[in-house]
Every structure is written in C-alpha cells, then in structure tokens.
N, C-alpha and C positions, 0 to 999 in steps of 0.2 A: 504494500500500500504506500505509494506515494503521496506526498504533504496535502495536491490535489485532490484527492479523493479522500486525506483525512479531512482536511478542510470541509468537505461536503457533509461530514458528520457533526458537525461543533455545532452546540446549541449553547444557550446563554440560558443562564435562572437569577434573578434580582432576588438578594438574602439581604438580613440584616449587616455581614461584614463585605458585601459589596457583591460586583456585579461578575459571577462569576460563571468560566468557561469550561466547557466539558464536550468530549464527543462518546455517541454512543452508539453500540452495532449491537443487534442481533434481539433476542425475546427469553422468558425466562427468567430463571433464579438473577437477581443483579451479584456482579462481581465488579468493585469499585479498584481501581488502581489508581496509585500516589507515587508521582514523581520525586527526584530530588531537584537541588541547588542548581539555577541557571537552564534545565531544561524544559520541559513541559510535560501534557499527556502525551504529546506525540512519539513519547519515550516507549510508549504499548501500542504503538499503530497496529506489531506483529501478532501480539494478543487477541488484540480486537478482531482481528482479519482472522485469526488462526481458530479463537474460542468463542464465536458468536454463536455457532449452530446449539451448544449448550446455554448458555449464560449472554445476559445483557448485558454486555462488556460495557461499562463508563470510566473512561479515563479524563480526570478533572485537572484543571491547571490551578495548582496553587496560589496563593494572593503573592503577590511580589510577583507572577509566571507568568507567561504565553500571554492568551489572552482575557484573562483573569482582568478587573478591573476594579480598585480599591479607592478610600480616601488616603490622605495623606497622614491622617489618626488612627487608624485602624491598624490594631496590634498585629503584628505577622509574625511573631514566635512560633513553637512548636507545640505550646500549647492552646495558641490562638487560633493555629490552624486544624488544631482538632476538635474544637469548638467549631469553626467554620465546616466542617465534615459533617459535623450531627446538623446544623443550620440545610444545609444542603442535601440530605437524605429528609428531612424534615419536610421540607419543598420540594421534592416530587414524590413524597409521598411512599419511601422506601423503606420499609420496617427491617430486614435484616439482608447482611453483604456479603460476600465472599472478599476481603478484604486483601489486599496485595499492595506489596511498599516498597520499594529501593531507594537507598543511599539517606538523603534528610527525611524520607516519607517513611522511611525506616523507625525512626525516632516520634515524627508525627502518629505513626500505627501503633505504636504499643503505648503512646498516651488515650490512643481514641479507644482502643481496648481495654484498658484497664477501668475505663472510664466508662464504658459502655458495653460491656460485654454480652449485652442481651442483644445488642444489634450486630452480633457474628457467629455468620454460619462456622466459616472457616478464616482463621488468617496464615498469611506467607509472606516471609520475611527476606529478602536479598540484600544483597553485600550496603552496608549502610549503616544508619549513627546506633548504637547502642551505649549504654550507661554512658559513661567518662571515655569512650574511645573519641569524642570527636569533641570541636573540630580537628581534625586528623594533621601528624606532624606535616605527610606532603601538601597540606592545602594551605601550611604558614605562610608562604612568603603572596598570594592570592589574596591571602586575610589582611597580610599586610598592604597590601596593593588597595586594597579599597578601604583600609579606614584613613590611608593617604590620600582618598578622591579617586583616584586612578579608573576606578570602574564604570564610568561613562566613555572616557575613551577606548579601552580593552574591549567592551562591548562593540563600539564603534571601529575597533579595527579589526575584530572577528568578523563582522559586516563585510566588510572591505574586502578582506584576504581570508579567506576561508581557510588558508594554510595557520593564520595565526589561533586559529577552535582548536587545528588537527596538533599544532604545535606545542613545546614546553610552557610558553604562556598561557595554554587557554587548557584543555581536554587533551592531552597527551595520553597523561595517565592513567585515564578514565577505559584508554582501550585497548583491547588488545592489538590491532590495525586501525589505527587511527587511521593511516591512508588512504581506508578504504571507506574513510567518511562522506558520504556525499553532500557538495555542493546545497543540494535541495533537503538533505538533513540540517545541516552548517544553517541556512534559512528557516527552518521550520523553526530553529529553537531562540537565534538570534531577532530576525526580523520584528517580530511582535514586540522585543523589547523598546525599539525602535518607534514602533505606529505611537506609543504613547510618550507624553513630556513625562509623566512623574513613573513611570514603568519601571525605568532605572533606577529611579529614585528607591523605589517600593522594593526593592531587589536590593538596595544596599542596607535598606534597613532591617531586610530579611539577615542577610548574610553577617551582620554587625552585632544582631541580636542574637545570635549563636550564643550558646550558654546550656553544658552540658547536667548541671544545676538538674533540671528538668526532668532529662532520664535517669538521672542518678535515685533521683528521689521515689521512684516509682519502682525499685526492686523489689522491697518486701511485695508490693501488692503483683508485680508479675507471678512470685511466688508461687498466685494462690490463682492465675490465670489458667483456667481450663478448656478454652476456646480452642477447637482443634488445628493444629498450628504445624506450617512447613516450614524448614529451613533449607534456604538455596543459597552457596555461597560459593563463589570464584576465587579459587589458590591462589590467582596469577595478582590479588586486589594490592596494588601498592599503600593504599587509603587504610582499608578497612581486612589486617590479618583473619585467616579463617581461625582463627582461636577464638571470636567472637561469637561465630557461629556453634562453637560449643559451647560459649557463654548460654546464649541462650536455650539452644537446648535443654542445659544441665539446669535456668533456671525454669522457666516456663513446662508446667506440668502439662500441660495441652499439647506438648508437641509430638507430634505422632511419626515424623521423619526429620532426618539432615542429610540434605545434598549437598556435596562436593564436587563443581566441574574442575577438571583440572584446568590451569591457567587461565581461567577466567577472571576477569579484571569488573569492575565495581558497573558499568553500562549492559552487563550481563544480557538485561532483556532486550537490546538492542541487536548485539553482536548474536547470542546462542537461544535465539526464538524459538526456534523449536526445541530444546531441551526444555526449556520453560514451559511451555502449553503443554508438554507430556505432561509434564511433574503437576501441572496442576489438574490437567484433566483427570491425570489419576486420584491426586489427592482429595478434588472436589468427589469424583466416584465414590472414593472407600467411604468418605466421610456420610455421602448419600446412607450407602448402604447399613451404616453404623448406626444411622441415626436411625433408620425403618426398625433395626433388633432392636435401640435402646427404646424405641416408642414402646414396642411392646412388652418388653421388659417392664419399662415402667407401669403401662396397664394392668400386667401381673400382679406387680406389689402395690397397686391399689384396690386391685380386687379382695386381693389377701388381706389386707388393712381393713376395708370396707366390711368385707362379709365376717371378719372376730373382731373387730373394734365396737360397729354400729347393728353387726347380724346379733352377733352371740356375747354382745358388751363384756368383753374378755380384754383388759387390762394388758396383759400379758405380749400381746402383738407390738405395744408401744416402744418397750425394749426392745423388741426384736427389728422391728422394720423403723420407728422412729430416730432422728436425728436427738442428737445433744441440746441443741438450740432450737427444736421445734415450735412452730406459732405458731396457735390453732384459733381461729376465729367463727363464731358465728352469732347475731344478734342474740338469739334466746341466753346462749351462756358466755359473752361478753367474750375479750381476748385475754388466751391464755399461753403463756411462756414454760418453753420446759417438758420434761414427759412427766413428773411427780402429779404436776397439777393436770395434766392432760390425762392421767390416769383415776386422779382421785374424781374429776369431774363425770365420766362412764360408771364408776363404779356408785356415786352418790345418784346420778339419774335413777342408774338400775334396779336399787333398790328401793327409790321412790315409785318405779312403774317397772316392776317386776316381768310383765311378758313384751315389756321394749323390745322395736326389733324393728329395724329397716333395709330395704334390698334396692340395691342400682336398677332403675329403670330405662328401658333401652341402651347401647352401645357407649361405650367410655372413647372420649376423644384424647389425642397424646400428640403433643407439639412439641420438641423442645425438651426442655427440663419438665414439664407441666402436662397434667392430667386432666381434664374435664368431665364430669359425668352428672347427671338427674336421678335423682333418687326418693323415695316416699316410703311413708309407715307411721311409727306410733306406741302406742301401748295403754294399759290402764292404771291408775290410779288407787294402787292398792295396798303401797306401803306407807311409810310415817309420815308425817307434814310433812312441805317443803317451802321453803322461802326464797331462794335461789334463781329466781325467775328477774326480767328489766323490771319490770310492774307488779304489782300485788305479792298473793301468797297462799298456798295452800295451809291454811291456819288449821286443818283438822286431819287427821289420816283416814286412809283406804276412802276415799268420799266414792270410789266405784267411776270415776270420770275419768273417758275415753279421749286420747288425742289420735288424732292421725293429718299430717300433712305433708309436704312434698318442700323440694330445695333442689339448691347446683350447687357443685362443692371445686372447687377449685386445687388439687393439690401443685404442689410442687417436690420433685424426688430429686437430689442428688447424691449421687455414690449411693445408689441403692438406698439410699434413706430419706423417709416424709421427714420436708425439711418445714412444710406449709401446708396446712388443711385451714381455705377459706372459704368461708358456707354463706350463703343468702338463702332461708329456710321464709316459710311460710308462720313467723311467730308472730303474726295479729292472731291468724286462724287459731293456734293451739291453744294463744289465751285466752280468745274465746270459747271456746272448746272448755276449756279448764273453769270458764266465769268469774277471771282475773279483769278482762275485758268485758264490757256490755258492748251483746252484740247489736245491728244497727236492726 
C-alpha cells in the first residue's frame, strides 16, 4: 500500500484533545495501532493491507503526528496520549481493541492498559519505551538537537533530501536498510509535518516532554496486568536491547508469547510485515479460541455457584469457588464484602425461609470476565423473625408468608473465582408479598 491509497483511508474524529487522524480498513473485531516518535499510522499501512479481512484495522496518528491536529495547550505526554486513546474509542463508539504499539506507542500502551484494561481484547508490544529504558542513549544527541531549536530545520531538511531520514541525522538506526527507504515513505511521514505552522511545534513538545517518570511508575500495577499480551522484538534494535523484551514478559502476567526476529531493528513493522501479521493473526486466533473455553468455563462455575449457593443455600461453595475480596450486591440484602458475610447472609435467609430455593431461568450469557443470567423462586416464611430487610420487618415468626420473584445477576469470575455477584431482584414485589410494603 502506497501513501496514495493510505491516504484514501484517513478519516478525521473532533475529540476533546483535538482534531485527530486515523485511517481504517476492513470490518470486525477493531484492532487499534500506535505509532512512535516523528512517524505516523502510516507506520501499519502493511497491517492494515495484510489484517483487514479479520479485524478493523485503525491506525491513529498521535497529537504532535501526521495529521493529527492539536492546540498549542494540549498536553502530549505519554500519559496524555492515553487519555486521548480512550477520548477517541469513546467517539466512535469502540468498547474493546486489539491493541498494538511500537517504539513511544510502546510506553503510551501499557499506560492505556493499565488504565483500562477492560477495553482489551489482546495487546502486542514491539521494540519500544519501557520502564527507564528511554529516552534511549542512541537518540541523545537528536534530544539534544531539539531542545537547541534545531528540529524545524532537521525536519525541513529530511523534506529536502530524503537521504538526510535515511541518514545518521535522521532514521538510520531505526532500520535495518534504510536505503531501501522510499522516497514516498520519507513523504508520508515528513510532509504532514510541514502542511501545519504549529505541527513542529507540537512535535517538539512531544519529544521535550519525554520523561521516563511515567512508565517507571506503572510496574507494580503491570504486575497484576492480565490482558493477553504479545511480545515482538528485533535483536538487531540499536535503541531498545531485546533484554527488554524479557523485561516485560517476566513482568506482565498476561503475556502469552515473546518473539525474537533476529536482526531486526526498532521500524520492525515497516521493514518484516509479514512476520508481524502472522504473529498477530495467530495471536488474535489463540486468544479467540481461549476466550470461547474460558466463557464456558466461567458459565460452569456459575452454574455450580448458583445451583448450592441460591438452589440448596449451602454456604460451603463460597470457599470453594469464591474470591478473597468478593462483592456481593443486591437491593433486598444491601452490599456485602468478603465470603464471612456472604456466607452468614445465605445461611440467616435460610433459616428465616426454610424451603428457599431459586433456579437460572433460560441460558447464562458469558463475555469477558462476566457472566449474565435470569433467575426466579422464593420460599416461605416459617422460621424466626427477621428484620434484615431495606424497609420494615418481620416482627413475628413462621407468619406462613410466601415470596416468590425473579432478578438478573450479574457475576464477574477471575482465576476461576466469583470475584462479583450483582443482582437487581424484584424486592418491591417480595415486600409486598411479605406486607413490609402496602400493596397498591
């Protein structure tokens, strides 16, 4: 795909952090790609062209990039621009991403992850900023170049002389054959910086605001990051050593592979596109297929949960399939933290309504971490007072009064354990039913 015909895909969205560009191909699950420093999307034109028949390829040009268009107040850090990522899935309306990064987009991904991790399917990480590795020692004296000004004209002469992109001054070390950099790449990436007066501008206070602060501060919580996560990384990266790449491996629990090209250099997805669209078509696959076992899995253990928690108010299931930190909600018996009290509160029902007992009504739905399912039943009124209810009270025992009503329960499972049981139940009707409430 030539600049031409990416060009024919770039669509613009007006957000809160400004007016920003994107091109996108194909239908499907979205899978979002993020450039680094000085390029654009046009960095995944191969992706796009390669992974569209699966996935709605959107590659977005960064604020300070391409043709991305900002004010001259609008923060462009790397946490700014992961604020601008949720801004931008927000505005077209995209709930979850297959999420993909290279070099500074690198650093931008595993903020908008950590940070959002309910909006990823899968992410994939390439040679790029982690914790304290960046800004990187080869890009000192380039850092140096533009807090000297220098970077209007260096732009300006990559324009000019396309040798000077491919050259020591500009993307050398970015490739593995830089000579074989095209004229009309050299354009794609440069020119836009050009169409606009503050363009450059917006680019230098990208590249000035560099401050490794950011990702450094985000380890514990990658920690505990379970989003399922590739690593693709180029031996040959002068920038960014592959010892990074088993950085994150070793920290990120989510990662499910580390790829190793040999001699490949930090523009990876430019240069070895087809290694890249394997790795992810694969990686997208497995993950497919993981998620269809873990859906049911999960509907397993809420079935199990349901039918001796709610069938046969058996206590006992709590410890077994409950989480540590459990939070169980529903109006009738207020929110409750913990399995102690999620246990004592089944067992004090039971005994106030002895042939308690409710069953899933039609088919359990599974998304995600999350379970959904409709349920109804009941019981009678034949043990001790109760007082325990939002309104009134059972002041007298066994009064012989019948409940029966219906609800949707909402769970949430991870690592095989109810981490969230939340319920919207039918408790006007029961209280009626009980004559806590006057009926109308």
């Amino acid at each position: 795909m030539d600049s031409i015909a990416y060009a024919s895909l770039r669509r613009h969205i007006d957000i809160p952090a400004g007016r920003i560009a994107y091109a996108e191909k194909g239908e499907g699950p979205v899978a979002l790609f993020v450039h680094g420093v000085i390029v654009n999307g046009y960095l995944w034109r191969h992706q796009l062209q390669e992974l569209s028949d699966i996935r709605r390829c959107i590659a977005v040009d960064l604020m300070g990039h391409g043709h991305t268009t900002i004010t001259s107040s609008q923060d462009v850090s790397f946490e700014a621009q992961a604020d601008m990522l949720l801004q931008f899935l927000d505005a077209l309306e995209i709930d979850t991403v297959d999420l993909v990064a290279n070099d500074s987009g690198v650093g931008i991904a595993q903020i908008f992850a950590i940070r959002h991790p309910g909006r990823l399917r899968t992410l994939t990480l390439t040679n790029g900023d982690v914790h304290d590795n960046w800004p990187p020692a080869g890009f000192a004296g380039f850092l140096d170049m533009v807090r000297a000004g220098g970077l209007p004209e260096r732009i300006a002469a990559m324009a000019r002389d396309h040798d000077v992109y491919r050259g020591p001054d500009g993307f050398e070390g970015a490739y593995e054959n830089p000579a074989a950099v095209s004229g009309d790449t050299v354009d794609a990436y440069i020119q836009p910086l050009l169409a606009n007066q503050r363009s450059v501008a917006d680019l230098e206070r990208f590249i000035l605001a560099f401050d490794p602060a950011q990702t450094v501060a985000i380890e514990s919580q990658l920690k505990g990051l379970r989003t399922p996560t590739l690593v693709v990384w180029g031996t040959g990266d002068i920038f960014f050593p592959v010892s990074w790449s088993r950085w994150l491996a070793d920290t990120i629990p989510g990662t499910r592979r580390r790829v190793e090209y040999d001699g490949a250099t930090l523009l990876l997805p430019e240069e070895r596109p087809r290694a890249l669209s394997s790795e992810l078509r694969a990686h997208w696959a497995t993950i497919q297929g993981r998620n269809r076992y873990m859906s049911q899995q999960n509907k397993d253990i809420v079935t199990r949960w349901f039918n001796e928690y709610w069938g046969k108010a058996n206590p006992d299931v709590v410890d077994e399939l409950g989480a540590d930190n459990l939070v169980f909600y529903y109006p009738m018996h207020g929110e409750l933290r913990g399995k102690k009290a999620v246990k004592d509160m089944i067992v004090e029902f039971r005994e106030v309504f002895p042939d308690l007992s409710f069953d899933v009504v039609g088919p359990l739905i599974a998304e995600g971490d999350y379970v959904v399912g409709r349920w109804e039943g009941g019981g009678t009124h034949t043990g001790p007072a109760f007082s325990d209810l939002p309104v009134g009270e059972l002041s007298e025992p066994n009064t012989g009064k019948k409940i029966h009503f219906s609800g949707t329960t909402v769970y949430r499972i991870q690592d095989g354990k109810v981490t969230e049981e939340l319920g919207q139940e039918q408790a006007l009707t029961a209280l009626q039913q009980l004559g806590v409430v006057p009926q109308k």
